[in-house]
PQR file of N, CA, C, O and H, with PARSE charges and radii, in Angstrom:
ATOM      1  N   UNK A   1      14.108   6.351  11.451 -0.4000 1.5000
ATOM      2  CA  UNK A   1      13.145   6.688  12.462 -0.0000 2.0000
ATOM      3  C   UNK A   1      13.836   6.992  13.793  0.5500 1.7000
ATOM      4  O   UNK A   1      13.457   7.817  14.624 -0.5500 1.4000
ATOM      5  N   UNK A   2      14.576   6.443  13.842 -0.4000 1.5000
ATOM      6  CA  UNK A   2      15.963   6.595  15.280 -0.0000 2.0000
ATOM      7  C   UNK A   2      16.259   8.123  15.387  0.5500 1.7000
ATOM      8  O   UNK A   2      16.039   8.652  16.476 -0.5500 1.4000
ATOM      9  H   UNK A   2      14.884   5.773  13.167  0.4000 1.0000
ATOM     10  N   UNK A   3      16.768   8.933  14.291 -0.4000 1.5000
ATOM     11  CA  UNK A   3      16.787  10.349  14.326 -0.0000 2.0000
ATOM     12  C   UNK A   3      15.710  11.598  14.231  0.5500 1.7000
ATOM     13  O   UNK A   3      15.904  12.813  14.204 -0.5500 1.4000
ATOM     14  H   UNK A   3      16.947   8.503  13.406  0.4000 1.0000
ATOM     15  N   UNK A   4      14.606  10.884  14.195 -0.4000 1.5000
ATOM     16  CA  UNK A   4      13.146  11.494  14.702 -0.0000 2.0000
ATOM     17  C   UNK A   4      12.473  11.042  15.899  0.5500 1.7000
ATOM     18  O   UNK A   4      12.044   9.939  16.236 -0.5500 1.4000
ATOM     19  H   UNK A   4      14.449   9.896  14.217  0.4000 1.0000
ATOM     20  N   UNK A   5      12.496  12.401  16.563 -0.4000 1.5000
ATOM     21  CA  UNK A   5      11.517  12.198  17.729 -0.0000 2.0000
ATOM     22  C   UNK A   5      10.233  12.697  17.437  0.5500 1.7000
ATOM     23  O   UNK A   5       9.958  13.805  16.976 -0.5500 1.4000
ATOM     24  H   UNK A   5      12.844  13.297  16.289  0.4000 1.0000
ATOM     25  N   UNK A   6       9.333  11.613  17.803 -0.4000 1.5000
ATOM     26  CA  UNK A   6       8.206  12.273  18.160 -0.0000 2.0000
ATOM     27  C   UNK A   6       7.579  12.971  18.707  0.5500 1.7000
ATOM     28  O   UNK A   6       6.739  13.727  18.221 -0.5500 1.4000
ATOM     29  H   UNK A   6       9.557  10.713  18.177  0.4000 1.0000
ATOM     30  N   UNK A   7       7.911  12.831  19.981 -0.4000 1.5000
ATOM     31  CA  UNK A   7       7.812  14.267  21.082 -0.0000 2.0000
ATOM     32  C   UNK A   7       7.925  15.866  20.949  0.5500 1.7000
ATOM     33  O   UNK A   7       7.350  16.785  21.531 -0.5500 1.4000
ATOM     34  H   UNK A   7       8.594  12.216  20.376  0.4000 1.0000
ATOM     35  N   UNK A   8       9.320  15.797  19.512 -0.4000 1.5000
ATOM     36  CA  UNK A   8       9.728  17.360  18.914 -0.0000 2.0000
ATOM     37  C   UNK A   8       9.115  17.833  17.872  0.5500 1.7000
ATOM     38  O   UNK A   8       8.607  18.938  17.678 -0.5500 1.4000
ATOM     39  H   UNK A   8       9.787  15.050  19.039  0.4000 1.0000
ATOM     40  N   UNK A   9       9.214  16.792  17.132 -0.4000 1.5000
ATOM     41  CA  UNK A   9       8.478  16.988  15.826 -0.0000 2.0000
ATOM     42  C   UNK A   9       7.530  15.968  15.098  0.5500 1.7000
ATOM     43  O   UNK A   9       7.746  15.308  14.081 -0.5500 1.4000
ATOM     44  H   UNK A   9       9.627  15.895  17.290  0.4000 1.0000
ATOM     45  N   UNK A  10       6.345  16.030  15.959 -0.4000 1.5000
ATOM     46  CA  UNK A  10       5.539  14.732  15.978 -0.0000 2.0000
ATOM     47  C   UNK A  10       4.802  14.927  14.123  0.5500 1.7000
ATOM     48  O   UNK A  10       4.690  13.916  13.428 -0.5500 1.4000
ATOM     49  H   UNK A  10       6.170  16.566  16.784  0.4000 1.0000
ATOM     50  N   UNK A  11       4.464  16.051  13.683 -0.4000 1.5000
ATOM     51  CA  UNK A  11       3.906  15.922  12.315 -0.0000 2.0000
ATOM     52  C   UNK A  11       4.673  15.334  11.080  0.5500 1.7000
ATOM     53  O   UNK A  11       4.094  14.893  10.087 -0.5500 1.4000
ATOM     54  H   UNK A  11       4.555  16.872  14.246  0.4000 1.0000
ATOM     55  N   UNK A  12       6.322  15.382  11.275 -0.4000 1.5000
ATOM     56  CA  UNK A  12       7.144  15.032  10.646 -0.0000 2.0000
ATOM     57  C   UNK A  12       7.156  13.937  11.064  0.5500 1.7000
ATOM     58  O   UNK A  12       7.157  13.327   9.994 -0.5500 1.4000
ATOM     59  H   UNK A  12       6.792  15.740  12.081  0.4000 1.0000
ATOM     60  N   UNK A  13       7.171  12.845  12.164 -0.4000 1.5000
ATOM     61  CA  UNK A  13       7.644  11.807  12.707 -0.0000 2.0000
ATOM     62  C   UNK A  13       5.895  10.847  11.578  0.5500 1.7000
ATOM     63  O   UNK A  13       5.642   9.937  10.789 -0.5500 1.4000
ATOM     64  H   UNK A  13       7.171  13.341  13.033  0.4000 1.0000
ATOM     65  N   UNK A  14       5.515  11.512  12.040 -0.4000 1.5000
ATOM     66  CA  UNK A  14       3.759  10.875  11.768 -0.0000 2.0000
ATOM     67  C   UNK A  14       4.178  10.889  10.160  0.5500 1.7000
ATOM     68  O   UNK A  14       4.652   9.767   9.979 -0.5500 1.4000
ATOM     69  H   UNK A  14       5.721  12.252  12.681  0.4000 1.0000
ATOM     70  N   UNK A  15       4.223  11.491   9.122 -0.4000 1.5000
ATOM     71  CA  UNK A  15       4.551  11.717   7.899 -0.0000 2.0000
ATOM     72  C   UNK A  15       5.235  11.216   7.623  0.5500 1.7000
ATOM     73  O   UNK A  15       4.963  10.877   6.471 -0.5500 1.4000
ATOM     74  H   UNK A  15       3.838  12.403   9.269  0.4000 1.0000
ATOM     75  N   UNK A  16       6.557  10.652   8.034 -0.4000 1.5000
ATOM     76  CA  UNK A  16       7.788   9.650   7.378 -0.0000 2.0000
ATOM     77  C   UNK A  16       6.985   8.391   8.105  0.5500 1.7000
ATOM     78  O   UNK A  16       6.707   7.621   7.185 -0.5500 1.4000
ATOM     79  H   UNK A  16       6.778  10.928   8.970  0.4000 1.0000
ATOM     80  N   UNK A  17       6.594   7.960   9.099 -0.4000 1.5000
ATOM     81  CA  UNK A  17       6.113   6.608   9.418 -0.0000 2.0000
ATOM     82  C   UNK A  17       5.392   6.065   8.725  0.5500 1.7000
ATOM     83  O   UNK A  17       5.463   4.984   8.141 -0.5500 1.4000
ATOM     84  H   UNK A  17       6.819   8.585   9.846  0.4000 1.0000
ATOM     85  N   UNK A  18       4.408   7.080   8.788 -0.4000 1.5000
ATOM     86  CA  UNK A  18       2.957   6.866   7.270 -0.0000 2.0000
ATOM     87  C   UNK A  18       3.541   6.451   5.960  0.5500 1.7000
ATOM     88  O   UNK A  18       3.100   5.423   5.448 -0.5500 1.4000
ATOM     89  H   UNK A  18       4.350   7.959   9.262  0.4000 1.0000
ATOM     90  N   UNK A  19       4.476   7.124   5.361 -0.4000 1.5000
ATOM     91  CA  UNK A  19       4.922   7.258   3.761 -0.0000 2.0000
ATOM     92  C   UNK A  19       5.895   5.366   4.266  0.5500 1.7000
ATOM     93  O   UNK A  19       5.788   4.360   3.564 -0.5500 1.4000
ATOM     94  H   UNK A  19       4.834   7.959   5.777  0.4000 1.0000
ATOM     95  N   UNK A  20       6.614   5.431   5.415 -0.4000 1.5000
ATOM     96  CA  UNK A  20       7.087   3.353   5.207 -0.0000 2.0000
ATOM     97  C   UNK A  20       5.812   2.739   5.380  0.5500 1.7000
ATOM     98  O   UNK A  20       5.705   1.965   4.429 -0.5500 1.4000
ATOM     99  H   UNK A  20       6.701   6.249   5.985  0.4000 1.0000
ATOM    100  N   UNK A  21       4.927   2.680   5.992 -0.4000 1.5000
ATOM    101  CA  UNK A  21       3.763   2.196   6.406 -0.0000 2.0000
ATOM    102  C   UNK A  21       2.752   1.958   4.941  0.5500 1.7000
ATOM    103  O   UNK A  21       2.224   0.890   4.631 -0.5500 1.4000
ATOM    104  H   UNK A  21       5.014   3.309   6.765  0.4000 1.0000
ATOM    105  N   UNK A  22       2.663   3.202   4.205 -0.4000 1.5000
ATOM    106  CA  UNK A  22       1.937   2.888   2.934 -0.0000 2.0000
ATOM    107  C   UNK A  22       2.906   2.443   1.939  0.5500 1.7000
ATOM    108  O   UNK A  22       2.399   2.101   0.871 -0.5500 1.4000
ATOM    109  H   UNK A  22       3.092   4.070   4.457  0.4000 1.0000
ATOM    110  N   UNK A  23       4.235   2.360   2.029 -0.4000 1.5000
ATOM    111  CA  UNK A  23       5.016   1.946   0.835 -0.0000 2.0000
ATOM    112  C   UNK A  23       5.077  -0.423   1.332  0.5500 1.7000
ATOM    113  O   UNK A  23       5.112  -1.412   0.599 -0.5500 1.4000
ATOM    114  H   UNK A  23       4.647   2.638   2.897  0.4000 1.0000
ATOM    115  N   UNK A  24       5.059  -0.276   2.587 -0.4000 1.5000
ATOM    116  CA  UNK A  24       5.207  -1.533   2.960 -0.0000 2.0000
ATOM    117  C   UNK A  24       3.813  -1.961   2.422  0.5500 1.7000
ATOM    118  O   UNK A  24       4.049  -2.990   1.789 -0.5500 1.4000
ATOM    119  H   UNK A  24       5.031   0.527   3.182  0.4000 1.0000
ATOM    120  N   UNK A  25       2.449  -1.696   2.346 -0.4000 1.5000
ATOM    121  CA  UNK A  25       1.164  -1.865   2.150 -0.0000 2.0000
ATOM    122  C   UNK A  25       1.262  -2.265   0.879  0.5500 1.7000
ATOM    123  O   UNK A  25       1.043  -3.410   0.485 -0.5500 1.4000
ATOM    124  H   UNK A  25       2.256  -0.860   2.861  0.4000 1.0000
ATOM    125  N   UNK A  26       1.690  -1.057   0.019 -0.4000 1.5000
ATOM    126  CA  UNK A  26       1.535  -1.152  -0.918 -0.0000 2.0000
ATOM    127  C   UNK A  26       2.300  -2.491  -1.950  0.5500 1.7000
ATOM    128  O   UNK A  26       1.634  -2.865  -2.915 -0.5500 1.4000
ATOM    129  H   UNK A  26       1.868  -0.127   0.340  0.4000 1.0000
ATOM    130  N   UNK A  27       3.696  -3.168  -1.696 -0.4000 1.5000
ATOM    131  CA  UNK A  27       4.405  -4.071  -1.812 -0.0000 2.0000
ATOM    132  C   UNK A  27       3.600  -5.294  -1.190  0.5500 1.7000
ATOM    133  O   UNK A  27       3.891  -6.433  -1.557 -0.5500 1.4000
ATOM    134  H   UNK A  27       4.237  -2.863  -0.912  0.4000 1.0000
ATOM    135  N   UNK A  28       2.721  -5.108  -0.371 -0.4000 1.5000
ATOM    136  CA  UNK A  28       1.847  -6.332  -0.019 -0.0000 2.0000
ATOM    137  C   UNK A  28       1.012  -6.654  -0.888  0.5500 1.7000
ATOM    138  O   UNK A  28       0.876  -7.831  -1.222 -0.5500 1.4000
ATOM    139  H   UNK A  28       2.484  -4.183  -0.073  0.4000 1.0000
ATOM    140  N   UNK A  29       0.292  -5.662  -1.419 -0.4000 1.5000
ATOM    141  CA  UNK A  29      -0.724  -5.495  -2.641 -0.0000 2.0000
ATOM    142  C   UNK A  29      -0.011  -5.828  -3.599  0.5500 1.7000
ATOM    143  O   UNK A  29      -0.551  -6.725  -4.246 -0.5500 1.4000
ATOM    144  H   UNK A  29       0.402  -4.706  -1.148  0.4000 1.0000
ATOM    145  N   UNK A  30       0.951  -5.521  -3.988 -0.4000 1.5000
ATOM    146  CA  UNK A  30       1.454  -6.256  -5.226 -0.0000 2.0000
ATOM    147  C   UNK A  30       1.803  -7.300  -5.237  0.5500 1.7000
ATOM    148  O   UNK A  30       1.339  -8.131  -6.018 -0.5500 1.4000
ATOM    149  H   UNK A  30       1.390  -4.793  -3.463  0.4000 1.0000
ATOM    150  N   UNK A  31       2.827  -7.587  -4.272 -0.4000 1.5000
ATOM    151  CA  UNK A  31       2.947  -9.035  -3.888 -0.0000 2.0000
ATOM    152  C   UNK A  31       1.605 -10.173  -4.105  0.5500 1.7000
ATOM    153  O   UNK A  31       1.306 -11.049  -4.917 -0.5500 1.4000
ATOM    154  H   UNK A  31       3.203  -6.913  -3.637  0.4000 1.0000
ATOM    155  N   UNK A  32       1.137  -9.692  -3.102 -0.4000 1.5000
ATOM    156  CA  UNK A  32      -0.798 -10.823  -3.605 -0.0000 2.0000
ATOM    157  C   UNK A  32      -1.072 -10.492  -4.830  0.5500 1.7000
ATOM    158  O   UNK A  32      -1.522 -11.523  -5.330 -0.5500 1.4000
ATOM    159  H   UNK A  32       1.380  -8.981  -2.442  0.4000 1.0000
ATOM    160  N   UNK A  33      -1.070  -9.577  -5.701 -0.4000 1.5000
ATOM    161  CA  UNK A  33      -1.659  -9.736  -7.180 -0.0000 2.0000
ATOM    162  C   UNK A  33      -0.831  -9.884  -7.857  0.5500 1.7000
ATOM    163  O   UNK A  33      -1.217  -9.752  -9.018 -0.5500 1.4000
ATOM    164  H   UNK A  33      -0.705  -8.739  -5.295  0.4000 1.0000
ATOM    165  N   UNK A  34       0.225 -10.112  -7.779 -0.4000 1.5000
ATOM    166  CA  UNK A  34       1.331 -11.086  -8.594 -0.0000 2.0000
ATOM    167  C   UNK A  34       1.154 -12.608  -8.518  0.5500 1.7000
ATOM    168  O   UNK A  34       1.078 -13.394  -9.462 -0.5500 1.4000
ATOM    169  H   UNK A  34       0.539 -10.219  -6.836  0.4000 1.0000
ATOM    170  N   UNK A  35       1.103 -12.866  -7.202 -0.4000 1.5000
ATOM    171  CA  UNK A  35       0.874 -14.116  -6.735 -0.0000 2.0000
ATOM    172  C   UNK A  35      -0.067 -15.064  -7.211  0.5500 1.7000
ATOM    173  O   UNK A  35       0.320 -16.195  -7.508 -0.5500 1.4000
ATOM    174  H   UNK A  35       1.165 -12.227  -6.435  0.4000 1.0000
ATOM    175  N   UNK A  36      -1.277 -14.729  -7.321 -0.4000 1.5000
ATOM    176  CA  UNK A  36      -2.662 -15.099  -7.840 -0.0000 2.0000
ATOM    177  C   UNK A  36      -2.913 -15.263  -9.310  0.5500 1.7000
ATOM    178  O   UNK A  36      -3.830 -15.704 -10.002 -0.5500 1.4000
ATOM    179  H   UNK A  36      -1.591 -13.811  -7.080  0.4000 1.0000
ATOM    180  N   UNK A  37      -1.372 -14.572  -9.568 -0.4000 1.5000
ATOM    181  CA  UNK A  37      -1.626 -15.078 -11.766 -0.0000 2.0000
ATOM    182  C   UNK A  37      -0.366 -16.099 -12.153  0.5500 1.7000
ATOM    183  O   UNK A  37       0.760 -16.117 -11.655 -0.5500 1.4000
ATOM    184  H   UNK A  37      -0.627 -14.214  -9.005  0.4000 1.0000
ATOM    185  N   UNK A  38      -0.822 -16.794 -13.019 -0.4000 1.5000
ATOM    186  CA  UNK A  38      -0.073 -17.278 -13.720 -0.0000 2.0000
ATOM    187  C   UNK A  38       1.023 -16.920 -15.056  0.5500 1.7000
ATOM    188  O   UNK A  38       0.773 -17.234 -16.220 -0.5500 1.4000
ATOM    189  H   UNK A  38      -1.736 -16.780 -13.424  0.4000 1.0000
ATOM    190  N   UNK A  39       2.176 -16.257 -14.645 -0.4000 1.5000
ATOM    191  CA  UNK A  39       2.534 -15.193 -15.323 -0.0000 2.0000
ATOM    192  C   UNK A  39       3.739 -15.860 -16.536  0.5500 1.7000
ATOM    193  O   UNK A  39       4.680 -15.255 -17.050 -0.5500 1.4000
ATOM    194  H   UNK A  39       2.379 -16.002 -13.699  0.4000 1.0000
ATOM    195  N   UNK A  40       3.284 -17.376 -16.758 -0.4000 1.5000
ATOM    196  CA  UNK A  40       3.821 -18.101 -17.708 -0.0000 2.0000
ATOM    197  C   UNK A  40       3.288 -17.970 -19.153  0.5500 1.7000
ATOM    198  O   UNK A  40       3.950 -18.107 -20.182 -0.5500 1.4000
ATOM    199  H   UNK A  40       2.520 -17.867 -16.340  0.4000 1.0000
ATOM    200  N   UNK A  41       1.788 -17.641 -19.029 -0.4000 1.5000
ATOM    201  CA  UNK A  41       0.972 -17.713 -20.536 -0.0000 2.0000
ATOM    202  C   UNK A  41       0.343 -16.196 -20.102  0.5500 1.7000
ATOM    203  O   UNK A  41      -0.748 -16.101 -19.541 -0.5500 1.4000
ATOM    204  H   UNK A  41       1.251 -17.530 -18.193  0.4000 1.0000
ATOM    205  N   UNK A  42       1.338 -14.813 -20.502 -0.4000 1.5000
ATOM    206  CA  UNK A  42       0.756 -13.468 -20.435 -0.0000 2.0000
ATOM    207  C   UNK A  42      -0.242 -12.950 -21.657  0.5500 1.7000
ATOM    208  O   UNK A  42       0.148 -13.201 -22.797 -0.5500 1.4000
ATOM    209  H   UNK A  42       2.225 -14.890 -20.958  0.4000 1.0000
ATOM    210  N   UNK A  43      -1.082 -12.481 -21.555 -0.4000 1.5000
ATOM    211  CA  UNK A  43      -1.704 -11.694 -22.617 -0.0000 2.0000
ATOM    212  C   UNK A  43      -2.557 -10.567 -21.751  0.5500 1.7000
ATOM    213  O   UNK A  43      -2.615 -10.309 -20.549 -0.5500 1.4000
ATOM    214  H   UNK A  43      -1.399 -12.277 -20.628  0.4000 1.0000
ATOM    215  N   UNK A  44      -3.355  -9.878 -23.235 -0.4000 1.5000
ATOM    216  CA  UNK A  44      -4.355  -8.491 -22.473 -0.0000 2.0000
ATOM    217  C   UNK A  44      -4.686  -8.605 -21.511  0.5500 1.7000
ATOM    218  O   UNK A  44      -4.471  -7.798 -20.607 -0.5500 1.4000
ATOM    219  H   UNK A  44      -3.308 -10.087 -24.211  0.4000 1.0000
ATOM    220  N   UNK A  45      -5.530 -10.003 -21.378 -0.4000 1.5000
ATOM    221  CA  UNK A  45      -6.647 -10.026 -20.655 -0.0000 2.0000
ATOM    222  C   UNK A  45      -5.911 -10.418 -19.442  0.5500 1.7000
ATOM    223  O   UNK A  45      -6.120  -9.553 -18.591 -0.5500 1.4000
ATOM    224  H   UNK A  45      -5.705 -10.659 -22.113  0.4000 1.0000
ATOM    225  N   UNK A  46      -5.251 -11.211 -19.055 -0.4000 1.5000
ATOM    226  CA  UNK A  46      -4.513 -11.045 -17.872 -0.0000 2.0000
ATOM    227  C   UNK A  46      -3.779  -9.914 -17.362  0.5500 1.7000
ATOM    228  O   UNK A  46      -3.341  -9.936 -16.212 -0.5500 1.4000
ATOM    229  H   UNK A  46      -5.081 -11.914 -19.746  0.4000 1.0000
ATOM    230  N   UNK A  47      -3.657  -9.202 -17.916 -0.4000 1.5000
ATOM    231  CA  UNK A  47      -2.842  -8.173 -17.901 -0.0000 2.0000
ATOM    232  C   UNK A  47      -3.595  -7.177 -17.221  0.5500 1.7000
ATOM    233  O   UNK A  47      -3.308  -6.533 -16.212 -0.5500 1.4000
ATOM    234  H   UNK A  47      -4.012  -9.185 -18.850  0.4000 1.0000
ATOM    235  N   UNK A  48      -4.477  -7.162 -17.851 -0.4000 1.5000
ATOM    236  CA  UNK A  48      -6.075  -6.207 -17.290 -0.0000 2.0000
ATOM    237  C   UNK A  48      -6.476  -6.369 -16.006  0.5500 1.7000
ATOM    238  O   UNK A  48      -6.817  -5.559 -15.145 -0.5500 1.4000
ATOM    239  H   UNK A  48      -4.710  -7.685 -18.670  0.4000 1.0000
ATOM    240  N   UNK A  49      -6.349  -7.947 -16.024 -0.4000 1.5000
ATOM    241  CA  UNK A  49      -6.963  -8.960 -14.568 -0.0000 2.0000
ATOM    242  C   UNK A  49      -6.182  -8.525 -13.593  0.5500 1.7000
ATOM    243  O   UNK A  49      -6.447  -8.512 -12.391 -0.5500 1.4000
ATOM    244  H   UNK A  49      -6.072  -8.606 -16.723  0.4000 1.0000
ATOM    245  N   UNK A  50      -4.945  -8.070 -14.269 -0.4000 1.5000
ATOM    246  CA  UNK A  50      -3.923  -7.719 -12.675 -0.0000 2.0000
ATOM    247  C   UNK A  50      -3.650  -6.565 -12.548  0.5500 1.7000
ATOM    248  O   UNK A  50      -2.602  -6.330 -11.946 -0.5500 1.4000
ATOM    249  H   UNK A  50      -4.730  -8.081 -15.246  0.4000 1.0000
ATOM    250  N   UNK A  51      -4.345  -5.572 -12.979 -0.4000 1.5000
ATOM    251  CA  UNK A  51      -4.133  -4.206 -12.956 -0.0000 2.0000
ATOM    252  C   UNK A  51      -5.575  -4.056 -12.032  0.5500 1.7000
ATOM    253  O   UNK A  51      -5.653  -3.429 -10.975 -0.5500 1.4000
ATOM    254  H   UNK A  51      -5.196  -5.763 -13.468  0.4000 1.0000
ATOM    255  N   UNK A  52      -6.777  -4.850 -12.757 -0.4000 1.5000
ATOM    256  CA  UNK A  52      -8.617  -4.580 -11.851 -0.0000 2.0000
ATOM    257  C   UNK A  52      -8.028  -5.020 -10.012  0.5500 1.7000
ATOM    258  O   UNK A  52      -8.418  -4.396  -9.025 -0.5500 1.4000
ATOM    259  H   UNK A  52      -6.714  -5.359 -13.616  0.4000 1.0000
ATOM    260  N   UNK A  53      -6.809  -6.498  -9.956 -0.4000 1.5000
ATOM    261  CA  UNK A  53      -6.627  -7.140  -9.085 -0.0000 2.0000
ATOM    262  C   UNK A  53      -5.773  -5.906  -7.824  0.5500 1.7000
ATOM    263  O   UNK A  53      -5.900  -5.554  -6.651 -0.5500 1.4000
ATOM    264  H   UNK A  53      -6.492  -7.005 -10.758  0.4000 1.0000
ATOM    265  N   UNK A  54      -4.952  -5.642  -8.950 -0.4000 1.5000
ATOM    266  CA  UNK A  54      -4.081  -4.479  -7.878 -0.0000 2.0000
ATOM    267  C   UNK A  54      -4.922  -3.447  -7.063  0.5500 1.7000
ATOM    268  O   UNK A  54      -5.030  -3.221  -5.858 -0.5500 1.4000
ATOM    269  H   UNK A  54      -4.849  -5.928  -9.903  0.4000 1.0000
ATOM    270  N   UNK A  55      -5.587  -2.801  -8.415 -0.4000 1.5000
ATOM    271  CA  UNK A  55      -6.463  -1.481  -7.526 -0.0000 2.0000
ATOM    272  C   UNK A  55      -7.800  -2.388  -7.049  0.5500 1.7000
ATOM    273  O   UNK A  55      -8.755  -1.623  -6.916 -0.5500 1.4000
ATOM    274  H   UNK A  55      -5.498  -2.984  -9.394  0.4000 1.0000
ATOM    275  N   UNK A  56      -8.037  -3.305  -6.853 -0.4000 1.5000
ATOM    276  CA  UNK A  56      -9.199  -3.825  -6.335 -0.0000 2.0000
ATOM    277  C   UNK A  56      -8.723  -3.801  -4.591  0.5500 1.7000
ATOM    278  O   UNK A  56      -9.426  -3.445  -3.645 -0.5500 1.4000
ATOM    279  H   UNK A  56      -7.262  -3.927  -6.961  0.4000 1.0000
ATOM    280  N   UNK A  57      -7.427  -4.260  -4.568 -0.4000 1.5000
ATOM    281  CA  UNK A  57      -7.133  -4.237  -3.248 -0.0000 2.0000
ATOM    282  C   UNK A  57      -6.334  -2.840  -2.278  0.5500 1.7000
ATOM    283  O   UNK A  57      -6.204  -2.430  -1.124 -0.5500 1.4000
ATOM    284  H   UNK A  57      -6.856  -4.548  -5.337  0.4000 1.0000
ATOM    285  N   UNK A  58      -5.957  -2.526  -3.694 -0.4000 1.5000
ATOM    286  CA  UNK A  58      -5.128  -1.227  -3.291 -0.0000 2.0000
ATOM    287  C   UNK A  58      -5.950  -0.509  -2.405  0.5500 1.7000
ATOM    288  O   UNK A  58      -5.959  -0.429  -1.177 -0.5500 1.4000
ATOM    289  H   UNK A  58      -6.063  -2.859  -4.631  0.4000 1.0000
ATOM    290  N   UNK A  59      -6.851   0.153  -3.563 -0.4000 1.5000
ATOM    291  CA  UNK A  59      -8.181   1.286  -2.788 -0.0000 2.0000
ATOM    292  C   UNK A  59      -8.572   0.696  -1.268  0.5500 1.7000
ATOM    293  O   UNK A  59      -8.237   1.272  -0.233 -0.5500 1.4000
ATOM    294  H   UNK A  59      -6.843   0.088  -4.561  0.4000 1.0000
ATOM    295  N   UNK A  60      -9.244  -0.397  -1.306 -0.4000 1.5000
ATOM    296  CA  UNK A  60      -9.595  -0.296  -0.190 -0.0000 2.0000
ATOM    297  C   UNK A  60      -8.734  -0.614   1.195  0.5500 1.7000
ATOM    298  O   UNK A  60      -9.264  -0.769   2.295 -0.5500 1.4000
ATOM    299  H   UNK A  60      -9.516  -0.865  -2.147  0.4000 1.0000
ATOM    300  N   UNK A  61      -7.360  -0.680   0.946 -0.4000 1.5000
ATOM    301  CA  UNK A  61      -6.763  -0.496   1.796 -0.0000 2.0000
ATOM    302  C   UNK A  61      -6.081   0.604   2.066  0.5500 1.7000
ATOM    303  O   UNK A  61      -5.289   0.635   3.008 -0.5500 1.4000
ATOM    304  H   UNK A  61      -6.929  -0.555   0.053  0.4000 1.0000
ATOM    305  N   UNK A  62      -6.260   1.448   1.427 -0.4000 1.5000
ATOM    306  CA  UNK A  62      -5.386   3.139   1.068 -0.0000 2.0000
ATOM    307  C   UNK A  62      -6.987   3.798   2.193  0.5500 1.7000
ATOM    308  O   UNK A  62      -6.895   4.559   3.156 -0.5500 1.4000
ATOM    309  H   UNK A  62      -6.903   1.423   0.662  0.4000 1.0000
ATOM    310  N   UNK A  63      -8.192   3.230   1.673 -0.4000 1.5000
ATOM    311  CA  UNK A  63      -9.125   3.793   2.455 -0.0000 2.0000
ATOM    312  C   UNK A  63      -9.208   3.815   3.544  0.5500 1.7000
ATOM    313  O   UNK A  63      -9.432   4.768   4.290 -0.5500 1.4000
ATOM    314  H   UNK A  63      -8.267   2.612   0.891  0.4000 1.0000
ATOM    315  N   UNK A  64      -8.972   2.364   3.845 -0.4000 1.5000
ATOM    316  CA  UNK A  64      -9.206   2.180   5.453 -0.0000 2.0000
ATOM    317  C   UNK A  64      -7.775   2.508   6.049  0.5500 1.7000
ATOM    318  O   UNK A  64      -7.627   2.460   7.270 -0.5500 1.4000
ATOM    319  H   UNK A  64      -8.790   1.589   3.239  0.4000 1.0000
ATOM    320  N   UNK A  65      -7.103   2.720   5.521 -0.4000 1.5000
ATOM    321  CA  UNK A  65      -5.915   3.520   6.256 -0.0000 2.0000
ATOM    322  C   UNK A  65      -5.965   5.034   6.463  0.5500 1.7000
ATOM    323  O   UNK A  65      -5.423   5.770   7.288 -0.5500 1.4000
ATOM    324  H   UNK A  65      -7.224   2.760   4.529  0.4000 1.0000
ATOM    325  N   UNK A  66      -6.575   5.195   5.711 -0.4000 1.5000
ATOM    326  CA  UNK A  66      -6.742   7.036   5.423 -0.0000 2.0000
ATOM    327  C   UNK A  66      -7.947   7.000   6.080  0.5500 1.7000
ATOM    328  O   UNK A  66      -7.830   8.118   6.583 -0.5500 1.4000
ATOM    329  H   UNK A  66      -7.014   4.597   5.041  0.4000 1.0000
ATOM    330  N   UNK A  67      -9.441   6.460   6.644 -0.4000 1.5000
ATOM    331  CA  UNK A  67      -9.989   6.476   7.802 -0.0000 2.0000
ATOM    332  C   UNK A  67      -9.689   6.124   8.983  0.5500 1.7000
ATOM    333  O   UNK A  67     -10.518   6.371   9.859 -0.5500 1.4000
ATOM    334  H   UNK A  67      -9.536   5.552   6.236  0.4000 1.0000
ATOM    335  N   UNK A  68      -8.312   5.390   9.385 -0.4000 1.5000
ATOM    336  CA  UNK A  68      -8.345   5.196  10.921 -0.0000 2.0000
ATOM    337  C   UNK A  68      -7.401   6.353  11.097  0.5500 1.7000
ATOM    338  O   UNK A  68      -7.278   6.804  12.236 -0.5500 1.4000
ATOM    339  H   UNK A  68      -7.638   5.189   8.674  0.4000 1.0000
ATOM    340  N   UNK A  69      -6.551   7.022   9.864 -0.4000 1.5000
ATOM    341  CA  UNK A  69      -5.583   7.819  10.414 -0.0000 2.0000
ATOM    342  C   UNK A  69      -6.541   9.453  11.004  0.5500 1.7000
ATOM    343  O   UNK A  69      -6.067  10.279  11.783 -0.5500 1.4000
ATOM    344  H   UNK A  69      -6.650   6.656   8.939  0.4000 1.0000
ATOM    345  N   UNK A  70      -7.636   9.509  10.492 -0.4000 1.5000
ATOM    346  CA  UNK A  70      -8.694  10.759  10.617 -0.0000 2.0000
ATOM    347  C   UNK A  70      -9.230  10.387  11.665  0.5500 1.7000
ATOM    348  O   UNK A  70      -9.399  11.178  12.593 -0.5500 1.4000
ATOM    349  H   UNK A  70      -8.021   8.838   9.859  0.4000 1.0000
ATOM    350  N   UNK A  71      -9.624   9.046  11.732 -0.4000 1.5000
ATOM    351  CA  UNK A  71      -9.892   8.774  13.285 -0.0000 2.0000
ATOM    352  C   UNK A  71      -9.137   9.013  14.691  0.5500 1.7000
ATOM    353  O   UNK A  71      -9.816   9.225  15.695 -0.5500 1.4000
ATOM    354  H   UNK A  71      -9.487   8.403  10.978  0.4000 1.0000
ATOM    355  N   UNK A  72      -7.657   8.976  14.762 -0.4000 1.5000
ATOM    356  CA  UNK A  72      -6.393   8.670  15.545 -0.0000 2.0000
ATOM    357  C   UNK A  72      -6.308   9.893  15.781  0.5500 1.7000
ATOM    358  O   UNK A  72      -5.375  10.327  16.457 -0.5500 1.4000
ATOM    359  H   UNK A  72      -7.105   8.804  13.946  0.4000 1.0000
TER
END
């Protein structure tokens, strides 16, 4: 980020910030739905549970990021 200015090339600067910004998000989301299972006794149905768990949180944080950025 040190070798991008914003001032010169603010659509590029905005576009690499965004892409660490949703990759850090996204490692949060996984992080918490890893966290929340017990990944000693695996089967389907857990398996399922943490895939509904991931995109349960994913989406709506991909949303409300992708509405304040339309807002900004």
């Amino acid at each position: 980020m040190q070798v991008l200015n914003q001032d010169e090339m603010p659509l590029l600067y905005s576009l690499v910030f965004g892409e660490g910004v949703l990759n850090d998000a996204a490692s949060v989301v996984l992080f918490n739905a890893i966290q929340s299972f017990d990944l000693t006794h695996i089967n389907l149905r857990i398996a399922f549970q943490f895939i509904g768990n991931f995109f349960y949180l994913f989406f709506p944080s991909t949303m409300l990021g992708v509405v304040v950025n339309w807002v900004a």
